[in-house]
Structure formats: structure tokens, C-alpha cells
Backbone as a ProteinNet text record, in pm:
[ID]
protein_1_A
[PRIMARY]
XXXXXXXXXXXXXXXXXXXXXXXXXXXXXXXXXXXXXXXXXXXXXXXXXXXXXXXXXXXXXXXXXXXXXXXXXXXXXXXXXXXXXXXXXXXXXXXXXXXXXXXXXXXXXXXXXXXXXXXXXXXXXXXXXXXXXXXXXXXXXXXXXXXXXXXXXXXXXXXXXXXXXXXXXXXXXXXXXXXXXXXXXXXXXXXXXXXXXXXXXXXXXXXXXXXXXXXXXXXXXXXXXXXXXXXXXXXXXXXXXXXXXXXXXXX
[TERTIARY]
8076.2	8021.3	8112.6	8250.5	8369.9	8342.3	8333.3	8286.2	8190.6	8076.4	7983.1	8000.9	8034.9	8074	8157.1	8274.5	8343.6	8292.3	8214.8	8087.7	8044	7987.2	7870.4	7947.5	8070.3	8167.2	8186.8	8244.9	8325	8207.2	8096.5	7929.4	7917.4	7901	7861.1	8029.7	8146.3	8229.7	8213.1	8217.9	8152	8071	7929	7857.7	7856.4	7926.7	7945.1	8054.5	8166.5	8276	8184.7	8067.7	7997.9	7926.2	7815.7	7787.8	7874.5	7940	8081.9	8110	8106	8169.3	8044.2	7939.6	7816.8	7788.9	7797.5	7774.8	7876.3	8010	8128.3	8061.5	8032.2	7915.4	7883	7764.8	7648.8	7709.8	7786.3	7853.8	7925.3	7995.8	8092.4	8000	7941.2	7837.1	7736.7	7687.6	7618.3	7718.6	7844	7946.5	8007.2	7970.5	7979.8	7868	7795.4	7651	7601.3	7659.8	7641.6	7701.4	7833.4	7946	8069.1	8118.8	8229.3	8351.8	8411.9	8500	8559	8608	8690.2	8622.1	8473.4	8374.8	8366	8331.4	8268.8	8349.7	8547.7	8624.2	8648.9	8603.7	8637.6	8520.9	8437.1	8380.5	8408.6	8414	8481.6	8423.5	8299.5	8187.5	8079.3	7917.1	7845	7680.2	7619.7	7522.4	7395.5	7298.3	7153.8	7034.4	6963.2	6829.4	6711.8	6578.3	6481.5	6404	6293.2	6188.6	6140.8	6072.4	6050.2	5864.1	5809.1	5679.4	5658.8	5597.3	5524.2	5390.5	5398	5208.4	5098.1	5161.1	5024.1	4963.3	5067.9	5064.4	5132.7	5240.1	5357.8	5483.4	5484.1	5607	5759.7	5863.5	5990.8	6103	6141.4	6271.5	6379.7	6467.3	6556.6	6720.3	6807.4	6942.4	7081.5	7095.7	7198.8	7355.7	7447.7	7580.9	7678	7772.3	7852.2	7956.1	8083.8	8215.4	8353.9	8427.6	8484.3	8608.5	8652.8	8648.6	8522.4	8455.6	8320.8	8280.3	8213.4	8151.2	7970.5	7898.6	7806.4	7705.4	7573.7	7507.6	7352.8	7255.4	7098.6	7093.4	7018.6	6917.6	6757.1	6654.7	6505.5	6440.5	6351.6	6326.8	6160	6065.1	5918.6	5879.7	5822.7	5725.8	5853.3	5924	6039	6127.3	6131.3	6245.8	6325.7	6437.1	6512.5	6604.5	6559.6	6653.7	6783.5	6915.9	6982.2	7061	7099.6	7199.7	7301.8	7434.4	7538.1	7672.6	7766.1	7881	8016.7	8058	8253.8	8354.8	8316.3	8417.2	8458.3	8414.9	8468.5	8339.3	8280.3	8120.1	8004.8	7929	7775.3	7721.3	7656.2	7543.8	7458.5	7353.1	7194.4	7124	7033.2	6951.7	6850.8	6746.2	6623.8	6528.6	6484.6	6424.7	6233	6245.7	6091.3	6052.7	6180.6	6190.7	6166.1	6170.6	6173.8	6360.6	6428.3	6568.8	6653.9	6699.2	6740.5	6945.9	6973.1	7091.3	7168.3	7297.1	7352.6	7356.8	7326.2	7326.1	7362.1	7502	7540.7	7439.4	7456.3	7364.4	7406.4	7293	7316.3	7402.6	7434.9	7480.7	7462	7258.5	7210.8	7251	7173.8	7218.8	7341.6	7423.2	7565.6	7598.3	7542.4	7588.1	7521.2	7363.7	7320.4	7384.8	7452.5	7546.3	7642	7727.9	7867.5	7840.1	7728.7	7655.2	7632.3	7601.9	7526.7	7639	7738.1	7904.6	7961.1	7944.7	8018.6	7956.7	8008.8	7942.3	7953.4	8002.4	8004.1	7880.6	7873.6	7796.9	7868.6	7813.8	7845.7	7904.5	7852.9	7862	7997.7	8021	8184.8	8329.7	8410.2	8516	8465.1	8367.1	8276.5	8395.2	8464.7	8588.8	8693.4	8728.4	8776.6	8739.3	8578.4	8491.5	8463.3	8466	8426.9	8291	8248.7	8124.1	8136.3	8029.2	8040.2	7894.1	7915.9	7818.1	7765.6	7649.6	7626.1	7528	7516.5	7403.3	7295.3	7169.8	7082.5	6946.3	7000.9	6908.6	6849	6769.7	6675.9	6541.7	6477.1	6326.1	6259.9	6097.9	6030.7	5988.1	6003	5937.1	5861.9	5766.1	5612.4	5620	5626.5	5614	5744.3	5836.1	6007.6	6091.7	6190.8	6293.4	6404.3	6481	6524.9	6680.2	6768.9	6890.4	6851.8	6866.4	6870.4	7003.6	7067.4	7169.4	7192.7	7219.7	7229.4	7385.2	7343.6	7472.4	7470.3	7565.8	7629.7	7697.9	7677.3	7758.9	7868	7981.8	8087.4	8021	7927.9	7873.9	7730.8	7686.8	7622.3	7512.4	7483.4	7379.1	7330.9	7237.2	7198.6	7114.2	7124.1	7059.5	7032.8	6914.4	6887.8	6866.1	6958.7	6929.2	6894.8	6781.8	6715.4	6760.4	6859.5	6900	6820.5	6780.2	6692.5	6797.8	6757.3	6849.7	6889.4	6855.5	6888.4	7020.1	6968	7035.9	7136.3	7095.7	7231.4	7223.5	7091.3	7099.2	7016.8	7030	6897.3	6799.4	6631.1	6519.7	6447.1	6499.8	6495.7	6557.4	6562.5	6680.4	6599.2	6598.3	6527.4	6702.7	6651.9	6729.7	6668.3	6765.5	6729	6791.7	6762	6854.6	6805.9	6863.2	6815.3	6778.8	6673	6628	6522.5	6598.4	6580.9	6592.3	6655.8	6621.5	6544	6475.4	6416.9	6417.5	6464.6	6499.2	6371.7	6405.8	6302.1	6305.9	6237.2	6254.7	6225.3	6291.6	6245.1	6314.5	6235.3	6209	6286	6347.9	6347.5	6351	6232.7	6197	6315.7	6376.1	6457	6453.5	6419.9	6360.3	6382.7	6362.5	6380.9	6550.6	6657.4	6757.5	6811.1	6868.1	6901.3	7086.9	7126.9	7287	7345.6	7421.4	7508.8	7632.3	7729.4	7833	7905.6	7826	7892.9	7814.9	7759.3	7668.7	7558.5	7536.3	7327.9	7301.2	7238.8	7151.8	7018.4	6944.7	6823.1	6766.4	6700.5	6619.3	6493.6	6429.7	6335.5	6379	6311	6326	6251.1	6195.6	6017	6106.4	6075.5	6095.2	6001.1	6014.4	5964.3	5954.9	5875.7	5852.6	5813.1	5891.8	5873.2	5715.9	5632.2	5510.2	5411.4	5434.1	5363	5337.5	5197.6	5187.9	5230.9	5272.2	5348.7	5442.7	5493.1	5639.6	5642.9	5708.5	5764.8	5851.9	5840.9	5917.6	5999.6	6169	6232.6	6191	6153.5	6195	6264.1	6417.2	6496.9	6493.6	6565.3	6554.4	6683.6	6742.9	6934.6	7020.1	7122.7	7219.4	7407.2	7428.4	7542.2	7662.8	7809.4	7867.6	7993.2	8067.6	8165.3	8191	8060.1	8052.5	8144.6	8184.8	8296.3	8196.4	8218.3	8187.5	8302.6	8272.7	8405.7	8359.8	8449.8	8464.7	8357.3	8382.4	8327.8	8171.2	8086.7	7956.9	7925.1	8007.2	8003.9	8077	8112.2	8142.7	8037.6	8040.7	7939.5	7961.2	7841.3	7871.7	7871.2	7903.3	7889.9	7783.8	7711.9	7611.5	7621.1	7523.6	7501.2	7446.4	7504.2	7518.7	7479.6	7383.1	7265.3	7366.1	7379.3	7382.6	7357.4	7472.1	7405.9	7364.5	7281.7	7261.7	7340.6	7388.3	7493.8	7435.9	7493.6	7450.4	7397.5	7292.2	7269.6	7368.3	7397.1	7465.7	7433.6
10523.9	10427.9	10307.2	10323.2	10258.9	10094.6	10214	10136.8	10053.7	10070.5	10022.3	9897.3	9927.4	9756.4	9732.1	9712.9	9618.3	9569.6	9607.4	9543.7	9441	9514.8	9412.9	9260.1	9309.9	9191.4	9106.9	9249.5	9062	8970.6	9037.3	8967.7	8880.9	8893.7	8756.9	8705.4	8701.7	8631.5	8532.3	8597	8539.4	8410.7	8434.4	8382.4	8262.4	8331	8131.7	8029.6	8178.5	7986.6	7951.8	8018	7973.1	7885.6	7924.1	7776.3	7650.8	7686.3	7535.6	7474.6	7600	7506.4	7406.8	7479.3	7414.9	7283.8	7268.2	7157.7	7025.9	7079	7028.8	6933	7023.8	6979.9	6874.4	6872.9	6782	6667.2	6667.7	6537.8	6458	6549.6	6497.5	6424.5	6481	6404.6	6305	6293.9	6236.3	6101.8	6074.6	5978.3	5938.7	6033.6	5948.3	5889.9	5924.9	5855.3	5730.3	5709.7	5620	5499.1	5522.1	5447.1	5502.1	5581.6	5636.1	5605.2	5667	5631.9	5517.8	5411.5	5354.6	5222.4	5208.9	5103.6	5113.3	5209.8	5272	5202.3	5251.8	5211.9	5053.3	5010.8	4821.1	4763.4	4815.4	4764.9	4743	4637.9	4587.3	4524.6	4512.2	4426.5	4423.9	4444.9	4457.6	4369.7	4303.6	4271.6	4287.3	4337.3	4328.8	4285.3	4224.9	4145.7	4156.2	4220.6	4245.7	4230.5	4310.9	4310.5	4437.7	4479.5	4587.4	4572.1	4666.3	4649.2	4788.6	4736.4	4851.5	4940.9	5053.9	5128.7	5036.3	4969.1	4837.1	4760.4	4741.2	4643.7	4518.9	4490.2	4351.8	4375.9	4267.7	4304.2	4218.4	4262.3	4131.3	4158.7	4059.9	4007.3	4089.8	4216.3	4231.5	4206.5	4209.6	4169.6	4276.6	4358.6	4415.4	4401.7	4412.2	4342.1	4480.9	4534.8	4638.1	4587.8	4611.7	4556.5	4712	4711.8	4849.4	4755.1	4882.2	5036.3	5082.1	4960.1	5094.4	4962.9	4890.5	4787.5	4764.2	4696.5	4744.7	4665.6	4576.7	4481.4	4474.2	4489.7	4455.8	4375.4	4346.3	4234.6	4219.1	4210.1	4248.7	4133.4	4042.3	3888	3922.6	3869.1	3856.8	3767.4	3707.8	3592	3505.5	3470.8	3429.1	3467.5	3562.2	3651.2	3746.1	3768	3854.1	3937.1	4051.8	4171.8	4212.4	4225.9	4270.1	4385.7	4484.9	4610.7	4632.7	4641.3	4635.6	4703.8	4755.3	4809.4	4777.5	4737.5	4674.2	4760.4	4945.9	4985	5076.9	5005.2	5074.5	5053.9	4944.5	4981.3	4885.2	4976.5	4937.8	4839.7	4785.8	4666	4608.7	4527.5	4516.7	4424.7	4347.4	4258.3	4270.2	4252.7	4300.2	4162.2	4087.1	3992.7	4089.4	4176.4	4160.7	4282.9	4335.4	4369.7	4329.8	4175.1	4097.5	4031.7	4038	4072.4	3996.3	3858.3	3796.1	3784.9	3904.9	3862.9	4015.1	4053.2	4174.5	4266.3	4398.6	4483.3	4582.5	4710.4	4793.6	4927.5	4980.7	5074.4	5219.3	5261.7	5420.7	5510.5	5645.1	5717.6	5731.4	5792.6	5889.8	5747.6	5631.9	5479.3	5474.3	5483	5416.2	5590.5	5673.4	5769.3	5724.6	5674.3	5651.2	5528.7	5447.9	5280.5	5362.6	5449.7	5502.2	5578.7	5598.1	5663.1	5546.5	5469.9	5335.1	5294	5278.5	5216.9	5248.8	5365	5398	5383.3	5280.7	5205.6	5315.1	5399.8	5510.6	5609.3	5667.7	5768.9	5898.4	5955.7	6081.9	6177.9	6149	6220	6173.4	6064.2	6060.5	6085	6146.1	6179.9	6255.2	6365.9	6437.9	6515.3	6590.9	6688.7	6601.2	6447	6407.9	6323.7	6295.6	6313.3	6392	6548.4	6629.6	6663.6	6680.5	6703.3	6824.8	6886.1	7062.7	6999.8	7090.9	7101.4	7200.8	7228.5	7367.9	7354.1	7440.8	7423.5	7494.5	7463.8	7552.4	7596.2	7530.5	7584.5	7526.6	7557.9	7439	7466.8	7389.6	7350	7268.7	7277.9	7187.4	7100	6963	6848.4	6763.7	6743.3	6690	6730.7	6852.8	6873.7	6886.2	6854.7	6846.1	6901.3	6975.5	7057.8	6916.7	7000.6	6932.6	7026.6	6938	7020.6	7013.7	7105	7097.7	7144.5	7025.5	7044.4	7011.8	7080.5	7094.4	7012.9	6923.7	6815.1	6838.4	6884.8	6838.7	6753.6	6671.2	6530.9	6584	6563.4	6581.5	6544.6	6479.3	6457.8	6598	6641.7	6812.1	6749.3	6617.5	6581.3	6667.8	6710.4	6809.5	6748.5	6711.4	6665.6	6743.3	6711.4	6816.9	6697.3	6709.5	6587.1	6666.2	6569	6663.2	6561.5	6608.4	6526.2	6542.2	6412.1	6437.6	6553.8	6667.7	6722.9	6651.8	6495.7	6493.9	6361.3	6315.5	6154.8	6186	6257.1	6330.5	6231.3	6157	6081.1	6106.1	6136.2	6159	6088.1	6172.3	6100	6132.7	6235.4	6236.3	6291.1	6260.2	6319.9	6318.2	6447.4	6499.5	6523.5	6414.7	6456.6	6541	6610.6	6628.6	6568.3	6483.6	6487	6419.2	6414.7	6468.6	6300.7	6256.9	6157.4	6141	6054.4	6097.3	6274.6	6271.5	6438.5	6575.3	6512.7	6597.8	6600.4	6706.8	6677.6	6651.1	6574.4	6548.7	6566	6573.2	6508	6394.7	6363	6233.6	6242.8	6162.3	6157.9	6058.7	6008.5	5910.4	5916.6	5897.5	5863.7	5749.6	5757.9	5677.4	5666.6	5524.9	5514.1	5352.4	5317.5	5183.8	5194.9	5260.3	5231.2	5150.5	5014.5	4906.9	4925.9	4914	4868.1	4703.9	4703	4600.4	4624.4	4552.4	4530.9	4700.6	4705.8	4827.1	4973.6	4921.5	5083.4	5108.3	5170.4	5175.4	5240.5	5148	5182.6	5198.8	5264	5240	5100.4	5051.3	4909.2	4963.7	5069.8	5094.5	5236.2	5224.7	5344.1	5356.1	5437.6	5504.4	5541.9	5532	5649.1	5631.7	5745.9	5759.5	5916.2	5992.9	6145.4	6222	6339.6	6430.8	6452.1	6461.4	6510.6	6393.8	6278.5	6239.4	6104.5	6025.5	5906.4	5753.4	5762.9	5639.7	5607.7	5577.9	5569.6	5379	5372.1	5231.4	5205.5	5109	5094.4	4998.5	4973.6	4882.1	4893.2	4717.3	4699.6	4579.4	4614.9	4543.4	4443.7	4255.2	4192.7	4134.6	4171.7	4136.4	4224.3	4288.9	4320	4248.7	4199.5	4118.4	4189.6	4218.1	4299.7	4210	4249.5	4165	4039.1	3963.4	3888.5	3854.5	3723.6	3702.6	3710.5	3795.6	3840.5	3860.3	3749	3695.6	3885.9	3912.2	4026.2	3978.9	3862.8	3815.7	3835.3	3841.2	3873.5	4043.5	4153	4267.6	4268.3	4186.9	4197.6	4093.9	4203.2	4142.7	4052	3963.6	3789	3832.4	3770.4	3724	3679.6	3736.6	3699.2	3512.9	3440.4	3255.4	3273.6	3221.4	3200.7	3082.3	3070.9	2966.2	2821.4	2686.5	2605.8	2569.2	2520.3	2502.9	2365.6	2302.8	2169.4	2041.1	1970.1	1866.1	1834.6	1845.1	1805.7	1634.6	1620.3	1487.8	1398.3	1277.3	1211.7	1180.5
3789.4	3693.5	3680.1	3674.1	3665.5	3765.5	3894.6	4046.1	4009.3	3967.8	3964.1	3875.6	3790.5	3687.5	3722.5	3791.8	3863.6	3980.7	4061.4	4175.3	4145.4	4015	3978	3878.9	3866.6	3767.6	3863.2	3993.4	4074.2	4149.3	4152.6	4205.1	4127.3	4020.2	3936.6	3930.2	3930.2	3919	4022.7	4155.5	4322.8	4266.9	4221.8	4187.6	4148.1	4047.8	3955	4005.8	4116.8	4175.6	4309.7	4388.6	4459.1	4424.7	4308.8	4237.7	4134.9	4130.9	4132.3	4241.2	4341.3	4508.2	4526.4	4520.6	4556.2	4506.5	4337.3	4280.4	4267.9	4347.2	4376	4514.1	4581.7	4733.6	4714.8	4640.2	4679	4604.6	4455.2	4409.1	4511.7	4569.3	4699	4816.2	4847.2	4930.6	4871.4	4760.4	4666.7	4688.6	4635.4	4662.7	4790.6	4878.4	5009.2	5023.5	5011.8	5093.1	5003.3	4889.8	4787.2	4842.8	4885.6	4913.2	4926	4888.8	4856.1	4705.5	4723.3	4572.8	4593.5	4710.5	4688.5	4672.6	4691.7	4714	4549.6	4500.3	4357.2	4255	4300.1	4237.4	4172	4325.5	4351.9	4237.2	4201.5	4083.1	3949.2	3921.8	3753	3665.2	3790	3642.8	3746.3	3664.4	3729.6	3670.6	3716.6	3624	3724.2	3633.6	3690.4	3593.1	3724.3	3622.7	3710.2	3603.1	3695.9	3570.5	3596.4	3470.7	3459.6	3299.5	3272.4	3275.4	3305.9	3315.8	3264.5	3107.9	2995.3	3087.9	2992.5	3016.7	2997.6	2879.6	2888.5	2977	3085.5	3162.1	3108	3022.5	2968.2	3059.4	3085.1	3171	3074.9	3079.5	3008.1	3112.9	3090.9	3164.1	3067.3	3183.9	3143.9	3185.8	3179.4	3194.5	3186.4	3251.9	3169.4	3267.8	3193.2	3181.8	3186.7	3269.4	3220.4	3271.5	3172.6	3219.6	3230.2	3362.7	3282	3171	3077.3	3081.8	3031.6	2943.9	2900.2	2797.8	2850.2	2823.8	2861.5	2787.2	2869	2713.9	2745.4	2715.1	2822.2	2714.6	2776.5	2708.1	2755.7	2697.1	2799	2644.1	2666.6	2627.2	2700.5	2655.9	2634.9	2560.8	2578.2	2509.3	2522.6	2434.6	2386	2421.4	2356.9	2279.6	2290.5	2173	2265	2260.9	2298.4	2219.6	2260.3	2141.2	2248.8	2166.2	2242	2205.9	2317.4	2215.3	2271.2	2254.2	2268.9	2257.6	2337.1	2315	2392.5	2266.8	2348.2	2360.6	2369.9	2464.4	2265.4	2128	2015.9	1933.3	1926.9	1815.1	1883.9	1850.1	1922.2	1799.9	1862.2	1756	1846.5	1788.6	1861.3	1734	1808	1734	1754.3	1697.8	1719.2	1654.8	1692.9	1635	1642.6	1770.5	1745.7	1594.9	1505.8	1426.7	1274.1	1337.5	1201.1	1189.8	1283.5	1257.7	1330.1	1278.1	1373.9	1370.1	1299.4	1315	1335	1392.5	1467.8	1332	1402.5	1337.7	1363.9	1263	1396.1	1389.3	1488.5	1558.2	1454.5	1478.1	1407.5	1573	1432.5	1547.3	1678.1	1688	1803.6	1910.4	1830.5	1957.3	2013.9	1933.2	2008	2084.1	2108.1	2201	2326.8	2322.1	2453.4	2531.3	2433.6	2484.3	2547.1	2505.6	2564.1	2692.2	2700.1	2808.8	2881	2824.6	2932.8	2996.6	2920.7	2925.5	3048	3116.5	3178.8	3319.1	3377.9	3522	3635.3	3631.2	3760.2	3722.9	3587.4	3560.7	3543.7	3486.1	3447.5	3601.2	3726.9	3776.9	3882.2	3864	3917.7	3829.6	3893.5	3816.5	3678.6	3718	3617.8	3505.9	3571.8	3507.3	3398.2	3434.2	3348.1	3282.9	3268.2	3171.8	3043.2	3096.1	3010.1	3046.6	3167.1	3246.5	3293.7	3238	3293.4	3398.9	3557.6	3625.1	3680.3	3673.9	3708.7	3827.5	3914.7	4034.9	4032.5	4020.6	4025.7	4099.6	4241.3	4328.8	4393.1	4478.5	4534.9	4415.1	4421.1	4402.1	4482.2	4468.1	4509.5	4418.4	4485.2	4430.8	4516.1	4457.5	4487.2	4688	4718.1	4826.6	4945.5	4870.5	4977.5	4849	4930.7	4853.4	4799.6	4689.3	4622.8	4600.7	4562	4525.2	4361.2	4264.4	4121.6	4064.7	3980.3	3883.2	3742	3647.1	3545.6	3508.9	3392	3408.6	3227.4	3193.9	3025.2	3014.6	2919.3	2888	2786	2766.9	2648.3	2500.9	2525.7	2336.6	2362.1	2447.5	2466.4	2542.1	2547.6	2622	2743.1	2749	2871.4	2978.8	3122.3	3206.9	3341.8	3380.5	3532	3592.4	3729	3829.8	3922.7	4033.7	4147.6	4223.9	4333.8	4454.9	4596.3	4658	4816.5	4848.5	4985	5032.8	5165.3	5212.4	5292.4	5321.8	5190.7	5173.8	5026	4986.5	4849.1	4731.2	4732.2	4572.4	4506.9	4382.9	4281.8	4287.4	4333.4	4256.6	4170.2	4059.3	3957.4	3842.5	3705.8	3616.1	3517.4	3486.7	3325.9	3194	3055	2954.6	2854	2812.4	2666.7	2557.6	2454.3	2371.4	2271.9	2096.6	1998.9	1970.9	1905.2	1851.8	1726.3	1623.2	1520.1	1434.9	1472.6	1439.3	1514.3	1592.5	1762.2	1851.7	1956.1	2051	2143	2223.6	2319.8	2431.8	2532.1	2707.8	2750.1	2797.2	2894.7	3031.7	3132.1	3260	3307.1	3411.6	3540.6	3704.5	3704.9	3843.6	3932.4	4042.3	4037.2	4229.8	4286.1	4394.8	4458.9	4555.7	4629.8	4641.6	4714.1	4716.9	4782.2	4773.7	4848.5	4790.6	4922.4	4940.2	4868.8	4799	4769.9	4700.3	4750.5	4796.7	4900.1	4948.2	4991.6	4925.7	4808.7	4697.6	4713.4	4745.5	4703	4561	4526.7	4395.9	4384.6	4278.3	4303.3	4222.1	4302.8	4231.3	4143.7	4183.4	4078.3	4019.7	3821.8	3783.1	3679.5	3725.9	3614	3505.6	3394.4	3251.7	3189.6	3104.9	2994.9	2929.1	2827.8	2771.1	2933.1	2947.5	3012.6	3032.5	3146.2	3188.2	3086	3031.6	2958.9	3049.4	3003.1	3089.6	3057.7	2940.6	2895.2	2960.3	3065.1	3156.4	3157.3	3189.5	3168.9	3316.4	3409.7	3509.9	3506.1	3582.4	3524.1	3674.7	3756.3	3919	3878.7	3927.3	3970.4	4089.3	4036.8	4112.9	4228.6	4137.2	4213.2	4114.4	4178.3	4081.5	4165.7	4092.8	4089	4081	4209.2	4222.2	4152.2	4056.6	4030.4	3942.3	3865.8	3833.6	3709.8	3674.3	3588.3	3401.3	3375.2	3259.8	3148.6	3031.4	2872.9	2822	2760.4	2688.7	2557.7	2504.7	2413.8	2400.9	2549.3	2541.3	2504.2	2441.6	2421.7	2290.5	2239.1	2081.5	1970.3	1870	1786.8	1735.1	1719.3	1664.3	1500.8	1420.2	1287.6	1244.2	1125.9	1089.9	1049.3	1095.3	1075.9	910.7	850.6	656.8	685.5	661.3	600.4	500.4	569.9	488.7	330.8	266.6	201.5	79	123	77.7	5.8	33.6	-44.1	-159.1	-242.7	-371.1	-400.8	-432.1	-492.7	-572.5	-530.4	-647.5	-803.3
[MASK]
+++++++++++++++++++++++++++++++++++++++++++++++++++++++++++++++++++++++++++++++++++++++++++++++++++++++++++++++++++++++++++++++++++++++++++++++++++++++++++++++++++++++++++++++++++++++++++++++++++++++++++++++++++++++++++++++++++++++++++++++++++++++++++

């Protein structure tokens, strides 16, 4: 009996550093085939601008800005208004005019976790360990007809993500989250596709989101993304609210 549960201990011990080696794997290859670390590294500022095209059919001009160490700025334009949301690396803030709201405002909690997330120009999945990135491997699956690598990705704030990597080219085309909004947790989806090379990286230019299995998805297609560009720190810190004039007195 003795025998028998130590079999079966060091089997599943086996187990789980096989699936570490594994998910060690495909990151490793995932980053070569991307570019590698030292292409990845040479990045210090990054900007992209394309447009977002709603379920409705509206499309807006978006912009977003990331600077390291953990900087990082959208901006969403339509009808003339542009909302923007923001983080300089210590507090998030965002304007929202189509709110009614034309002057900075700082962000609640659940927000400024998805900015610190946004912040970080490599992603969760480079230099995962000194992150605070647990990865787990879990198998192949099928997706829409071709196998898939599936991994289970925790973020250090508990964020939980499954990325499905091609098995042949090692980059995600798709990543399911979970995580809590307003008070419920949810799913949501990204489809993530068109990978074009620049400066040496491939990224994807297009990326579906939206609620898990639901049809509201929203596509961002990207038009250029800008490797390096000279970006003021100043565009990631919050402006000061504009105090209204106030009239010279009559003589």
C-alpha cells in the first residue's frame, strides 16, 4: 500500500515539473518566433494608431502610447470628443467627455489594475517569474478545426487568463480573461490575428474582443505601430483641473 502512494506521489510530482517544462516551452519559443528577447528588450516606447470598429458598425480613431517602466495612455476620438485613460507608472486617471466630463479624473480600483496590466509593454508572458506569473500548461485543444497549445496564465493581482497558442508559429490567437468588474466576475474574449513584423517584432494588427461566446465583440484593426517614438513623460501624468476665469470687475 506504502508502494503504491509513493508511485502514485512521484507520478503526479513527474507531472506537474513536466507541465512547467512544457509551459516554459512554448513561452520560449513564443519569444523566439516573436523576435526574441533582445529585439523585445530594445523597446522603450511604443505607439499605435488604428481604429476601433463597434457591433454597431461606428468606427473611432484610437491611439495608444506605452512608455517603459510602466507607462501607458489611449486615447478614443468620435464625433469630436476624445476620452482618455491613463497611467504614469504610480496613479491612473481618465477623462471622459462622452460622460458629460471634461476634466481628469482618477480611476477607481478594478480600472487602474487593467492600466498596470496595459503598462507593461512586453506582457505578462515575458520575464513571467519576475512578474509574479504562475503558468500552467494545459494541453492541446481544438480550435475552430486546428490544434492549439492551451495555457493557463495568473496575473500577481489573481487575474486568471487562458491563452491558446498556433502550434506551429507559437503566438497566441486567442486569450480568454476572467476578472472581477464592478463586483462580477466576467469573461471576455480576444481574438488576436493579422501578424505583421516591425522593428524586428510581430504583433498582431487585428484584435476582436469582447464577453466570452457573446456577439457584441468590438475589433481594434490597427494602422501603424511606431517602434521607439520620442514620447514627454508628461503625456502620462494627470493634467490639473482648468478653474474657470473669473471676470474683471467693472469700474
Amino acid at each position: 500500500m506504502k508502494r503504491s502512494l509513493l508511485i502514485a506521489a512521484f507520478i503526479t510530482a513527474m507531472s506537474i515539473v513536466t507541465a512547467g517544462q512544457t509551459a516554459d516551452e512554448i513561452i520560449s519559443r513564443y519569444i523566439q518566433k516573436i523576435g526574441g528577447i533582445e529585439k523585445l528588450s530594445a523597446i522603450k516606447s511604443m505607439r499605435a494608431t488604428g481604429k476601433l470598429i463597434g457591433g454597431g458598425g461606428f468606427e473611432a480613431v484610437i491611439v495608444n502610447e506605452n512608455k517603459r517602466p510602466a507607462m501607458v495612455r489611449n486615447e478614443f476620438s468620435l464625433q469630436g470628443m476624445t476620452s482618455i485613460s491613463s497611467y504614469d507608472g504610480k496613479n491612473g486617471w481618465k477623462i471622459n467627455p462622452f460622460g458629460g466630463k471634461k476634466d481628469a479624473e482618477t480611476m477607481g480600483e478594478e480600472e487602474i489594475k487593467q492600466m498596470i496590466e496595459a503598462a507593461d509593454i512586453d506582457g505578462p508572458l515575458v520575464n513571467s517569474a519576475a512578474k509574479g506569473v504562475k503558468l500552467e500548461y494545459l494541453g492541446k485543444e481544438d480550435y475552430e478545426g486546428s490544434d492549439v497549445y492551451k495555457l493557463k496564465v495568473t496575473l500577481r493581482d489573481g487575474t486568471v487568463k487562458h491563452y491558446y497558442f498556433d502550434t506551429e508559429f507559437y503566438v497566441p490567437i486567442k486569450v480568454e480573461t476572467r476578472r472581477m468588474i464592478r463586483g462580477t466576475e466576467v469573461e471576455l474574449e480576444q481574438i488576436l490575428g493579422d501578424y505583421k513584423q516591425v522593428g524586428g517584432v510581430y504583433f498582431p494588427f487585428s484584435i476582436e474582443s469582447g464577453p466570452k461566446g457573446g456577439s457584441s465583440h468590438s475589433t481594434v484593426a490597427l494602422e501603424k505601430i511606431e517602434i521607439n517614438p520620442v514620447i514627454d513623460d508628461s503625456r502620462f501624468t494627470m493634467p490639473t483641473a482648468t478653474k474657470p476665469q473669473t471676470p474683471a470687475a467693472k469700474p
